[in-house]
ZAGUBA-195772 format. One record per residue: residue number from 1; y, x, z of N, C-alpha, C in turn. Coordinates in steps of 0.1 Angstrom, whole numbers. Example, Ala and Ser with C-alpha at 12.3 -4.5 7.8 and 13.67 -1.06 7.14 Angstrom:
ZAGUBA-195772
   resi      nY      nX      nZ     caY     caX     caZ      cY      cX      cZ
      1     -57     132      78     -45     123      78     -33     132      78
      2     -22     128      71     -11     137      71       0     129      79
//
This chain:
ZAGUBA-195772
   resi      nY      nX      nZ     caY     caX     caZ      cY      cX      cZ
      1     -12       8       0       0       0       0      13       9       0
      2      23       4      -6      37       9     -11      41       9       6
      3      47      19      14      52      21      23      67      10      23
      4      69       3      32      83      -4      32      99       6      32
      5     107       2      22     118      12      23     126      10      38
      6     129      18      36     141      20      55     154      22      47
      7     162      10      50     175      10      48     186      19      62
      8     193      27      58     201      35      66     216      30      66
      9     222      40      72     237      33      70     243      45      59
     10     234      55      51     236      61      40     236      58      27
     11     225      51      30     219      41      18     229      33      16
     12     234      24      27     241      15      24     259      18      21
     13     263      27      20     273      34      20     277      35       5
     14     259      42       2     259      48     -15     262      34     -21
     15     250      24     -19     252      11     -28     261       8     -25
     16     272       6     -18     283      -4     -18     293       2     -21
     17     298      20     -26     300      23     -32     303      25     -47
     18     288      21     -53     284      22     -65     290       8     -69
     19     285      -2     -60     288     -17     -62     303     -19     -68
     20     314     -11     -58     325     -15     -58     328     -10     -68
     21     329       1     -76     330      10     -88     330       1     -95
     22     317      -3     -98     312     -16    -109     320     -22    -112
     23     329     -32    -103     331     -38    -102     349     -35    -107
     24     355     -26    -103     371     -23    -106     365     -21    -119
     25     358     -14    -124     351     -13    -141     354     -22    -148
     26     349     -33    -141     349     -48    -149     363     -54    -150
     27     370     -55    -138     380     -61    -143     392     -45    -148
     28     391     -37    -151     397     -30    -155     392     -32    -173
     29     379     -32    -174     379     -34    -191     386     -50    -197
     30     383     -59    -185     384     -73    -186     401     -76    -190
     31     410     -66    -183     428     -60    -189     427     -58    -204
     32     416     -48    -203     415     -41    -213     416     -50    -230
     33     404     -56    -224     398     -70    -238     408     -79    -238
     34     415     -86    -228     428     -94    -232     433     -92    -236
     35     443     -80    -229     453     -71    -236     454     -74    -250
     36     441     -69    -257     438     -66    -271     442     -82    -277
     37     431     -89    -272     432    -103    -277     445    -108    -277
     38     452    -109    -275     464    -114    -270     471    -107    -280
     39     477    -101    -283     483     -86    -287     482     -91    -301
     40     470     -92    -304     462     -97    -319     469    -107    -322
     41     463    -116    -315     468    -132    -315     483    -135    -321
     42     488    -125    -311     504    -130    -314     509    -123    -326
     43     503    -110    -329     508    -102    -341     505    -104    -352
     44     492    -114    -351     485    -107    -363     481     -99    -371
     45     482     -85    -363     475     -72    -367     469     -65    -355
     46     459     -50    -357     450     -50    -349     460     -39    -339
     47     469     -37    -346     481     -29    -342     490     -36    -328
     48     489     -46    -330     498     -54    -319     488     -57    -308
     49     473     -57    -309     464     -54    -301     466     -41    -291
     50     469     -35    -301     469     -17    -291     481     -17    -282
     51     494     -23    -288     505     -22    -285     502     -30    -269
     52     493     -45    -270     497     -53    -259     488     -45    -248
     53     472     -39    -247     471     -31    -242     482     -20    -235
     54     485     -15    -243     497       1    -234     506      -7    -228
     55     514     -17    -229     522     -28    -222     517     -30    -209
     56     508     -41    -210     496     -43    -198     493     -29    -190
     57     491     -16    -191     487      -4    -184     499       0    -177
     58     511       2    -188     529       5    -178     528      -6    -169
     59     526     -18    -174     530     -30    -162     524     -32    -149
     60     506     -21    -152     498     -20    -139     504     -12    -133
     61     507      -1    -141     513      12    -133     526       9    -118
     62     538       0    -131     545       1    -123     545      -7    -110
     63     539     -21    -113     536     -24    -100     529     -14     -89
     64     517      -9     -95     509       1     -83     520      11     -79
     65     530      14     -83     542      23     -79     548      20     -65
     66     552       7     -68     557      -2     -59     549      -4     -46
     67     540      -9     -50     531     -12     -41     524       1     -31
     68     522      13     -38     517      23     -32     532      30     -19
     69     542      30     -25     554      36     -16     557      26     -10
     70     556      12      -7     562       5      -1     553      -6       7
     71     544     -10       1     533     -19       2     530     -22      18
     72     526      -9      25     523      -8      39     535     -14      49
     73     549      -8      51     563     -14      55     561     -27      51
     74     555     -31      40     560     -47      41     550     -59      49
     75     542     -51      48     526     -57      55     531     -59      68
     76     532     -48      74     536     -47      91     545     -50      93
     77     559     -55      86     566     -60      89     567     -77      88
     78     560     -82      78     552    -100      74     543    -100      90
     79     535     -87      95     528     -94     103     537     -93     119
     80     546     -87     119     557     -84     132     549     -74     141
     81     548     -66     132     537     -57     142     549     -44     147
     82     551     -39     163     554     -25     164     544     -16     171
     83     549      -5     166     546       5     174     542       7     183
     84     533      11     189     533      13     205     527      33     205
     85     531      33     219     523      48     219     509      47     231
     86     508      60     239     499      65     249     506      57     261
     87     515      53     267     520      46     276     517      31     273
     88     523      28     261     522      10     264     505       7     264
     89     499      14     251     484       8     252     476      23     253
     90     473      25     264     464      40     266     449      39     262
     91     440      26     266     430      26     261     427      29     245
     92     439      21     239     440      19     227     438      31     220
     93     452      39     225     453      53     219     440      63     218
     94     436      61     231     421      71     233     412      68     224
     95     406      57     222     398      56     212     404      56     200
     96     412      54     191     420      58     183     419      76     178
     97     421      75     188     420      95     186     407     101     187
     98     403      95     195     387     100     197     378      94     183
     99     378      86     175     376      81     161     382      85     150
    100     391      89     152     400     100     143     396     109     141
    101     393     118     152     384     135     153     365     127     146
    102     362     119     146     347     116     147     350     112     127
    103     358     105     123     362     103     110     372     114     102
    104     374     123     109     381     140     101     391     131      96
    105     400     122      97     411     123      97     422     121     106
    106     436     122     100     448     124     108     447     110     116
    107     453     110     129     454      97     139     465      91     131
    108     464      76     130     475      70     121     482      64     136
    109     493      62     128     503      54     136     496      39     143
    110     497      35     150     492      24     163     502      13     157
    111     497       1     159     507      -8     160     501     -20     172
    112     506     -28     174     505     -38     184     511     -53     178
    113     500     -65     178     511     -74     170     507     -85     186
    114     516     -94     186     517    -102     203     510    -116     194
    115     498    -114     198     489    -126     192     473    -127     198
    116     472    -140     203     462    -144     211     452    -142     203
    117     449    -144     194     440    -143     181     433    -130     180
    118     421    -122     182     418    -111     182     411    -107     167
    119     419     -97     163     418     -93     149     425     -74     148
    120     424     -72     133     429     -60     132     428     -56     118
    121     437     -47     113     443     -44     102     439     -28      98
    122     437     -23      87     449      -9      84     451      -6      71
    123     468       0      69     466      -3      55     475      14      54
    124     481      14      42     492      31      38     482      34      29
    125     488      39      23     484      46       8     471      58      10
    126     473      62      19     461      77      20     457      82      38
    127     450      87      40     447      87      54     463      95      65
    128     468     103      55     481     112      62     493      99      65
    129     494      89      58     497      80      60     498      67      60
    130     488      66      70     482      56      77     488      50      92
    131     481      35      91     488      26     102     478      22     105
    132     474      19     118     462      11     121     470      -8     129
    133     468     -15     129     476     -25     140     465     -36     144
    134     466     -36     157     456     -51     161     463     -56     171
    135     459     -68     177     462     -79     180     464     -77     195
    136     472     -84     202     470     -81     216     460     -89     221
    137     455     -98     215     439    -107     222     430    -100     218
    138     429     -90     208     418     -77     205     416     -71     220
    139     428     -69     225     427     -52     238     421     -67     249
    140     426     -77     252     426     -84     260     407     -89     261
    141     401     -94     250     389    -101     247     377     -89     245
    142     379     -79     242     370     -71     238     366     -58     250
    143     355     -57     252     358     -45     260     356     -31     250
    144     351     -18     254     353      -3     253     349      -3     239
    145     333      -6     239     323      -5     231     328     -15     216
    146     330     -28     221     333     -35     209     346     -27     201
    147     358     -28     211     368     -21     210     365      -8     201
    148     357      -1     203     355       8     193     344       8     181
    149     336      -6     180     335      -5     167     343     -12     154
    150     352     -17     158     363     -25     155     374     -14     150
    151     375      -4     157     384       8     152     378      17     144
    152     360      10     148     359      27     138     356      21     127
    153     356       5     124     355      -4     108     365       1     101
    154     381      -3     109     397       1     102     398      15      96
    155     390      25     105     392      38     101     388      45      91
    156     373      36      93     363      38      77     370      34      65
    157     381      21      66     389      18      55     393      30      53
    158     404      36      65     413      47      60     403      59      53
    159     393      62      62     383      72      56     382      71      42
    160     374      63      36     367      60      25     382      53      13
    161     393      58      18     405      54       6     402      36       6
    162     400      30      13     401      14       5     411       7       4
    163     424       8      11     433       2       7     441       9      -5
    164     436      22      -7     443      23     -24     431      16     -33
    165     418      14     -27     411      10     -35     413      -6     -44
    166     418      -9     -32     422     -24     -33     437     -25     -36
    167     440     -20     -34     453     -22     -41     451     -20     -54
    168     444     -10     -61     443      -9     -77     436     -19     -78
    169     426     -27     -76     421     -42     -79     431     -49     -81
    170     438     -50     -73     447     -64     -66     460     -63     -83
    171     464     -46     -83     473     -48     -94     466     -50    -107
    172     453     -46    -111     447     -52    -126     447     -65    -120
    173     444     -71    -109     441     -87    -111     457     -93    -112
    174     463     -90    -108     482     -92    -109     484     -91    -120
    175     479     -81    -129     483     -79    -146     480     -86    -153
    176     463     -91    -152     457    -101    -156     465    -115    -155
    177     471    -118    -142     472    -130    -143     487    -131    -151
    178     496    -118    -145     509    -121    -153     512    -123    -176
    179     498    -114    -175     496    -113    -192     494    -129    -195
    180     481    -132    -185     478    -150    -190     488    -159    -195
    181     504    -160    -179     507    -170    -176     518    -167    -191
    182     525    -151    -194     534    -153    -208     525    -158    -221
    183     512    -154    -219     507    -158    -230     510    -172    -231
    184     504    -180    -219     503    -195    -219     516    -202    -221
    185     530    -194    -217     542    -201    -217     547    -198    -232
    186     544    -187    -237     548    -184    -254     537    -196    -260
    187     531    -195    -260     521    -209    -264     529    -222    -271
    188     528    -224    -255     534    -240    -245     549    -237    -257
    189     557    -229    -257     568    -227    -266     569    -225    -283
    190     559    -231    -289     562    -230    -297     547    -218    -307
    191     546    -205    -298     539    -198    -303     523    -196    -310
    192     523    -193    -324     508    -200    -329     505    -182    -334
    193     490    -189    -346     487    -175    -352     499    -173    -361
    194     497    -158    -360     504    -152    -374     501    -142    -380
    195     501    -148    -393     492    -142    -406     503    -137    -415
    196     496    -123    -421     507    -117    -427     506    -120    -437
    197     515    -120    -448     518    -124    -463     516    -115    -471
    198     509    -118    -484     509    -110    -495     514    -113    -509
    199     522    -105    -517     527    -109    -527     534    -126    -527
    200     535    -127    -516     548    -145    -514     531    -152    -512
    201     522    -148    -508     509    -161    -505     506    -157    -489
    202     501    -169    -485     497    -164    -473     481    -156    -475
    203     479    -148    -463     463    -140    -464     451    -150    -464
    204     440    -147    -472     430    -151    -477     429    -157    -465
    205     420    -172    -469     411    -177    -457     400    -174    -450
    206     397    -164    -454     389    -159    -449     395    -146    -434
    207     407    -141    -438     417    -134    -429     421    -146    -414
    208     424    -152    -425     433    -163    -419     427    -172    -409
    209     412    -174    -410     402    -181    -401     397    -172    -391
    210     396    -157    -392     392    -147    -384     404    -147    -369
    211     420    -153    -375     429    -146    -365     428    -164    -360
    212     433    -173    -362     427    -186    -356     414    -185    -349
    213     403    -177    -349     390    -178    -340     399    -171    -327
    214     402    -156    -335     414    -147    -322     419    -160    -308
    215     427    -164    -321     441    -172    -313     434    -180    -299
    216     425    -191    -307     413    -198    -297     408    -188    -283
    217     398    -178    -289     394    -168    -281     404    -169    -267
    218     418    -163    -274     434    -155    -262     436    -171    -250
    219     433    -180    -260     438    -189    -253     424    -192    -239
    220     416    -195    -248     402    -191    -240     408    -182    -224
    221     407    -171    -230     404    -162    -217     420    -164    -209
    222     426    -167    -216     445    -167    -210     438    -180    -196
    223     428    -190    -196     423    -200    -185     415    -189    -177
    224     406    -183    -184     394    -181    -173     395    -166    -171
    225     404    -157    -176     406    -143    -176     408    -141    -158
    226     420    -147    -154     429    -146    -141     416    -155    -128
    227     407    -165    -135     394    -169    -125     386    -159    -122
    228     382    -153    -132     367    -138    -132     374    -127    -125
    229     385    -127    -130     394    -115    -121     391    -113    -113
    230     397    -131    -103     400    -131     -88     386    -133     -83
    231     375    -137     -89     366    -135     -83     359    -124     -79
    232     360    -117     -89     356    -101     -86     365     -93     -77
    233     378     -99     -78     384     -93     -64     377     -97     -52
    234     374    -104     -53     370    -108     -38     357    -103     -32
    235     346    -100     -47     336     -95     -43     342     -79     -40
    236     348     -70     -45     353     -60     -40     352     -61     -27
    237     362     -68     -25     367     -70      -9     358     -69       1
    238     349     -76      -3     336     -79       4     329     -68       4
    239     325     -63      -8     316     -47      -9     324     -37       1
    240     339     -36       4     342     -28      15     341     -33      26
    241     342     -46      30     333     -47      44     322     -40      48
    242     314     -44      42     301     -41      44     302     -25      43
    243     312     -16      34     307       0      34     312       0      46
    244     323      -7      53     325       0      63     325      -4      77
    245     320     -15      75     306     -16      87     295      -7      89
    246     292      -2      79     284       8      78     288      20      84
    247     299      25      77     304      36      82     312      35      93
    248     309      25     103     317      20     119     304      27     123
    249     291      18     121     278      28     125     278      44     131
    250     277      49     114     282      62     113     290      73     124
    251     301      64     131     308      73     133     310      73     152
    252     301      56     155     302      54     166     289      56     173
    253     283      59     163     265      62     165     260      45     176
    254     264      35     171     266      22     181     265      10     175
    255     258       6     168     259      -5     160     260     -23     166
    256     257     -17     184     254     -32     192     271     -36     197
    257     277     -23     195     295     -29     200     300     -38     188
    258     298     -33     179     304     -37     162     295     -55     160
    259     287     -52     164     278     -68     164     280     -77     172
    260     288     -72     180     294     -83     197     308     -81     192
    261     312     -72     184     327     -77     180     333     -85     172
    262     317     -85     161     317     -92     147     316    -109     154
    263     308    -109     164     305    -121     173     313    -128     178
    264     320    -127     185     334    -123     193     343    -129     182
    265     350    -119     178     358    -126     165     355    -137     158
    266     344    -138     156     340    -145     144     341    -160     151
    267     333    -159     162     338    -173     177     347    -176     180
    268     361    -170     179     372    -169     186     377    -183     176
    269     384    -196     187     393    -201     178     403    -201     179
    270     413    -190     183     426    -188     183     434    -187     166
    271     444    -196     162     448    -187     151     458    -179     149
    272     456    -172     140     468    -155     139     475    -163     131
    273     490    -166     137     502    -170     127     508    -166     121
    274     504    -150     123     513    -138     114     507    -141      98
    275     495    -144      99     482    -142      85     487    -154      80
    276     487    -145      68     487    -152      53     480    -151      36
    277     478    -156      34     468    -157      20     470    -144      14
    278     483    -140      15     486    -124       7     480    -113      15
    279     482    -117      33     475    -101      39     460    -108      44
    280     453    -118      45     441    -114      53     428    -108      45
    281     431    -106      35     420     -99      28     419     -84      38
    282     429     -83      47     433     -70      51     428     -64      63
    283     423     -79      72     416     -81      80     406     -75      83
    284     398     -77     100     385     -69     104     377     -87      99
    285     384     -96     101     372    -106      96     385    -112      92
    286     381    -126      86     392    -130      77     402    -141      89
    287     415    -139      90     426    -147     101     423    -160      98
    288     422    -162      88     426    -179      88     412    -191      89
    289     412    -196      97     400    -203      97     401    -216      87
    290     386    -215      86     382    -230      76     391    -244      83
    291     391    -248      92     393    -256      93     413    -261      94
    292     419    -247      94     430    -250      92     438    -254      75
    293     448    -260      76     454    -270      65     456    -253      54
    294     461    -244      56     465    -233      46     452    -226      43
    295     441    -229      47     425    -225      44     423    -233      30
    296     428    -243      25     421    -254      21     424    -250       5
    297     409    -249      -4     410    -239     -19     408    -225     -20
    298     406    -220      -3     411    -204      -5     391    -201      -6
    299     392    -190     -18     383    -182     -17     379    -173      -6
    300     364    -168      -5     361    -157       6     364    -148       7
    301     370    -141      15     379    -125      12     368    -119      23
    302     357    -125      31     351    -114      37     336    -120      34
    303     327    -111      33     312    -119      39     313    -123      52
    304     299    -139      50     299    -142      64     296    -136      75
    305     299    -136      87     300    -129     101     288    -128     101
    306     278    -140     102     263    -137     103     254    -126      92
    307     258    -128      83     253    -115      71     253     -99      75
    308     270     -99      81     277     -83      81     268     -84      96
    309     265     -94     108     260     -89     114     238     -87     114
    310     236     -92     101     222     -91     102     223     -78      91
    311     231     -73      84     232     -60      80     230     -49      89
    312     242     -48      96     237     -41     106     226     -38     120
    313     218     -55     117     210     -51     127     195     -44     119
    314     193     -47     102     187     -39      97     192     -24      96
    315     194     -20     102     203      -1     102     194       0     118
    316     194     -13     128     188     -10     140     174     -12     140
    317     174     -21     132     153     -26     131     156     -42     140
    318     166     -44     146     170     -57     155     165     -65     142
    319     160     -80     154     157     -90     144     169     -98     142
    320     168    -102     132     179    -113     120     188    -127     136
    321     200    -129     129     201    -140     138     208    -150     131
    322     210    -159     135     216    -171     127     230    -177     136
    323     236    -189     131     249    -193     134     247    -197     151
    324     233    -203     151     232    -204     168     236    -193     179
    325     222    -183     177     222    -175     180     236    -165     183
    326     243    -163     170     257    -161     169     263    -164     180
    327     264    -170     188     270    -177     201     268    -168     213
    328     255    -168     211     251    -160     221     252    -144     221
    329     251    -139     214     254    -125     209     269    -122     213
    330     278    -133     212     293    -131     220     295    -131     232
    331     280    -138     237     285    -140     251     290    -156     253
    332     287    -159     241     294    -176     248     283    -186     252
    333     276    -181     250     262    -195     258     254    -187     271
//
């Protein structure tokens, strides 16, 4: 008999690595094929294809410009987060630092947001400039252990680059949708195929039926281009949970704090008022709960609590648990 494979928190690191690659792939060629389509459509040459592509790439760029120098300041400032040091939150800082040295990078700046709601963030462009911020019902609800696999999830972000990761998603899926909505409003205005003329006739019908398939096609994907997008954003999103739950593992050699935090959280019905549809992707689980009115249409920005926590209880050999159970693993039954 085939020996059973042993999933590690290496293994799982690699795949959800590879996963997420895949995936910026996709909607990075998915820019790519509109671009063209579109470009065509409106030109009617294969030339105005190329042109709407390089358009679409400056337009990614400059956004990711923006976004990269500034992006973090605006985050922390939407969520009213400050600063704190070694005096105001000392537990905080220590494990902080002590996760820092265990993840080889620089200690990011701390923040503190005044919210019953136990959660946590970190975002900045690269590890040297990084911000970590959580909640004061985080220090309040959690003790040492959870408390530190919770920091060492955020850190793995900073570790593993994912908020530039995600940010280059978030701007192809922004490009996507902004290319759709001019396509859709040049449309809506007037804009059809256009076929180029020869000798005072229009191009052969056979030309001429090829850029009308185009036209169809642009309009096509101009609906479902900015859907596939955002859906694969989201799976992103999700594939970096899971790397770095993994890599919380990793760094806390402790996978039972991270599972009572995942618990914890995931039970808690306090809501975070700072969170909103633009930052909780940003989250250690997602702020906004189902059952509130700004929940309502929104896509999954994280796997479920129970998954990310039967993930890591295969890393321990622990058996599987479910939404009951879940209760109890926090401590609430």
């Amino acid at each position: 008999m085939t020996a059973a494979r042993v999933e590690t928190f290496h293994s799982q690191i690699a795949a959800n690595r590879r996963r997420s690659l895949l995936l910026v792939a996709i909607v990075a060629a998915l820019l790519a094929v509109f671009g063209f389509v579109v470009g065509f459509a409106m030109s009617g040459e294969p030339a105005g294809g190329y042109v709407a592509v390089v358009i679409a790439l400056v337009v990614a760029g400059l956004l990711s410009a923006g976004s990269y120098f500034a992006g973090d300041s605006l985050v922390l400032a939407a969520s009213r987060a400050r600063e704190v040091n070694e005096t105001a939150a000392p537990q905080l800082i220590n494990v902080v630092r002590e996760l820092s040295i265990a993840a080889n990078v620089p200690v990011p700046r701390v923040y503190l947001i005044d919210d019953s709601a136990p959660n946590a963030f970190a975002t900045g462009r690269d590890p040297r400039h990084a911000s970590l911020a959580v909640t004061s019902g985080l220090l309040e609800k959690l003790d040492r252990e959870e408390l530190q696999g919770v920091i060492g999830h955020e850190l793995a972000h900073v570790r593993n680059l994912d908020i530039r990761f995600t940010l280059l998603v978030g701007v192809l899926v922004g490009s996507i949708v902004l290319l759709a909505d001019f396509f859709l409003r040049w449309t809506w205005w007037g804009g059809g195929p256009r076929t180029s003329r020869s000798g005072g006739g229009r191009r052969d019908g056979g030309g001429g039926g090829l850029l009308i398939l185009l036209y169809v096609v642009a309009i096509v994907l101009a609906v479902l281009a900015p859907i596939i997008a955002r859906f694969v954003q989201l799976a992103v999103s999700r594939q970096r949970e899971y790397l770095a739950d993994a890599s919380s593992v990793e760094l806390t050699r402790n996978p039972y704090g991270l599972e009572r935090a995942l618990a914890k959280i995931g039970s808690d019905q306090e809501v975070l008022e700072v969170a909103n549809r633009a930052t909780q992707h940003l989250y250690f689980v997602n702020p906004i709960k189902k059952w509130e009115a700004r929940a309502s249409g929104l896509m999954a920005t994280h796997p479920p609590i129970v998954e990310r926590v039967n993930r890591l209880r295969s890393l321990s050999g622990g058996a599987p648990v479910d939404a009951t159970t879940l209760r109890a693993l926090a401590g609430l039954d």
